[in-house]
C-alpha positions, 0 to 999 in steps of 0.5 A: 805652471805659471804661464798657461794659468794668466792665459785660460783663467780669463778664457774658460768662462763656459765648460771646464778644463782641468789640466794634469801636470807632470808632477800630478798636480791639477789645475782646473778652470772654468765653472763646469759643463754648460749648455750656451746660446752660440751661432743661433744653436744651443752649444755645450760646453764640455768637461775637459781633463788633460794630462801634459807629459812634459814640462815644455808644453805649457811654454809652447801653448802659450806661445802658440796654442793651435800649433802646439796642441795638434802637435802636442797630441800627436807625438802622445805629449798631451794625452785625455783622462776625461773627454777628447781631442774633439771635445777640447777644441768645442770648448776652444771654439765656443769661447776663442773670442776670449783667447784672441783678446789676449795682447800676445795673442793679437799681436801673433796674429797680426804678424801672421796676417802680415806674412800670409802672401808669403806663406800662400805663394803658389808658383807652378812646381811649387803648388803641385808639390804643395798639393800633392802633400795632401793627395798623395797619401795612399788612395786606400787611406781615403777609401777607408773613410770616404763614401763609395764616390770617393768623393772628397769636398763638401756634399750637398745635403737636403737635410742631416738624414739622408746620409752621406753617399746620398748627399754626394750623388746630390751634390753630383747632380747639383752642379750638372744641373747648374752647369746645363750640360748638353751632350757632346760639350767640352767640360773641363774639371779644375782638380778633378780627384778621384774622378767621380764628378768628370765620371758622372758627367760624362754618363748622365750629360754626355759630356767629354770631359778634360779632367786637371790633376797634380796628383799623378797618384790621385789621376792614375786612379781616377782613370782606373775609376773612368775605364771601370765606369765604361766612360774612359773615352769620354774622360781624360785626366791630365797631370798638369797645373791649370795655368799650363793648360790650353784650349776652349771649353764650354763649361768649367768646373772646379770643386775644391781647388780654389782653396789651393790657389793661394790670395796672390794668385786669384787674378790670373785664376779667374784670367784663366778660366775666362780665357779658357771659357768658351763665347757662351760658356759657363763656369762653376766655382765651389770654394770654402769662404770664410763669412769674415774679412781676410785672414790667414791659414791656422799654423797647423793647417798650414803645416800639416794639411794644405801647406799655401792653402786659404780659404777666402773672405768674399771680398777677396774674391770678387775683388779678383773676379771684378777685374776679368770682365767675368759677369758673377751669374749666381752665387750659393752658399752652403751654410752648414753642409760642411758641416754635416760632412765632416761629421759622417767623415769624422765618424766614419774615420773613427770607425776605421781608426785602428785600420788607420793606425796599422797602415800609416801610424799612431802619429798620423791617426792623430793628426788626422783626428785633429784634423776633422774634428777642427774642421767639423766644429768650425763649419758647425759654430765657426765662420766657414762655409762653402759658396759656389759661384756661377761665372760667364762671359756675358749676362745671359750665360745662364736663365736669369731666373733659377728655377732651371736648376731644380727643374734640371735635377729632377729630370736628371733623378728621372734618368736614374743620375 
């Protein structure tokens, strides 16, 4: 073991990692558990035993280290004797300042700067096989997991206690409250999921609603969900890409999809829903952002879980939204939201694991582990959030004060929504 040593002596300076090679010696690095100030919280950081199977994975570490782990841990070629997979990326997390000074380190990450328009071209045909990479994995896999709302994007909580199905129904209410959705308005839902916010605003605001999908699994079930809730009339799911769409609505929605538009292709998102948006309509956008400048997609996010996907620093977007004549009516930002979700969703796939296992695969479960557990930690003491952005076509699509969206909620939890 000699090139992973020059790598993690100069960044485990919190916690302690201790690494088991294949001829059973122990290397060990970092003083010991310690509790450390970190994003304004008291963090700690871990203890750590990890045991390499191969020889290879040093190598490829170094090279690589977020790629090579995900895909160290699920192929069982890194395995842990103390902690796991969710406590070694904490201790990654708390100290990664430390591993990005390292000059083949920064220089990795400027050639993937360089190349992220690439990585993130998004084409039609191209997006909707990228998406469906994520979303065509069997519904009963999410519904192991997610609440009974199937639900599947950041949940709007009032506080880490109320639970995650609470938080849903409230996140639900949040935007229709926003949007001032009166009965019979035309609403479109810019990759509308399992449904259940087309569903919720068609029941509780009257609404008829167009609902995007790519997924053809994911829509077929959504309006299997619409039918069962008695609002199949009022609900439409159509499997196409939204820049193939036409027409004029008078509220757009879209929760989650943003993420997938890719940074070259911001332009003629927000041309889209600025043609498609009615004189005096009114447009929602809730995307991951990154508190950051613009960056890139992690290697294995990109590989394995939302191939083109991003989540963009603010300036990118309304650098794109600045060119469309759209007036930025309001703008919410969810700080750590995320990160209450994921939790509930990390805990709740856990709790299902061997079901997981016994219906996708050992492999798989991994993943997936890796998954959650990178994306809770990073909404917890990394730079990712949630902003929800309020879009209309002139400066009075919406009160200029905003108290009507509290005011609107509570008379929707009145109505039993």
């Amino acid at each position: 073991m000699l090139l992973l040593p020059r790598l993690l002596k100069g960044f485990v300076r919190q916690g302690r990692l201790t690494v088991i090679t294949p001829d059973g010696k122990r290397h060990v690095f970092g003083p010991g558990p310690a509790e450390m100030p970190f994003a304004g919280v008291v963090k700690t950081a871990p203890a750590v035993t990890v045991r390499f199977h191969d020889d290879r994975i040093e190598r490829e570490l170094f090279l690589n280290p977020e790629l090579a782990l995900a895909e160290g841990y699920m192929d069982g070629r890194i395995d842990f004797e103390e902690g796991s997979i969710h406590d070694l990326l904490t201790l990654f997390w708390l100290q990664r300042k430390e591993l990005r000074k390292h000059p083949l380190q920064k220089a990795i990450r400027q050639v993937r700067f360089k190349i992220r328009r690439w990585r993130m071209h998004n084409p039609l045909g191209l997006a909707g096989k990228k998406v469906k990479h994520h979303y065509d994995i069997p519904t009963d896999f999410y519904r192991l997991w997610l609440d009974e709302t199937m639900t599947y994007s950041c949940a709007y909580w009032h506080s880490p206690d109320v639970g995650l199905e609470a938080a849903q129904k409230a996140k639900l209410r949040h935007l229709a409250a926003k949007l001032r959705i009166e009965p019979g308005m035309r609403v479109l839902d810019i990759g509308s999921g399992w449904g259940e916010l087309a569903i919720y605003l068609a029941k509780a605001c009257g609404a008829q609603v167009t609902g995007l999908n790519v997924s053809p699994d994911q829509m077929a079930a959504a309006q299997k969900r619409a039918e069962a809730a008695g609002v199949g009339e009022a609900v439409t799911f159509v499997n196409k890409d939204y820049r193939e769409l036409t027409g004029s609505f008078d509220r757009i929605v879209s929760v989650g999809m943003m993420e997938h538009v890719g940074v070259a292709h911001y332009g003629e998102y927000f041309e889209k829903i600025r043609d498609l948006l009615a004189p005096d309509g009114i447009a929602l956008v809730h995307c991951i952002g990154r508190v950051g400048p613009p960056g890139f997609t992690g290697p294995f996010f990109d590989k394995y879980i939302f191939p083109g996907g991003y989540a963009p620093a603010l300036s990118e977007v309304f650098a794109a939204v600045e060119q469309t004549g759209l007036w930025s009516s309001d703008c919410e930002f969810w700080r750590r939201h995320y990160h209450w979700t994921l939790a509930a969703w990390r805990e709740r796939f856990m709790a299902h694991r061997e079901e997981v296992v016994a219906m996708l695969g050992e492999r798989f479960a991994r993943m997936w582990e890796f998954y959650l557990s990178a994306c809770e930690i990073s909404f917890d003491i990394g730079g990712d959030m949630v902003f929800q952005l309020l879009l209309g076509q002139h400066k009075s699509a919406v009160p200029v004060i905003r108290d009507y969206i509290t005011d609107e909620e509570k008379v929707l939890a009145a109505k039993g929504f």
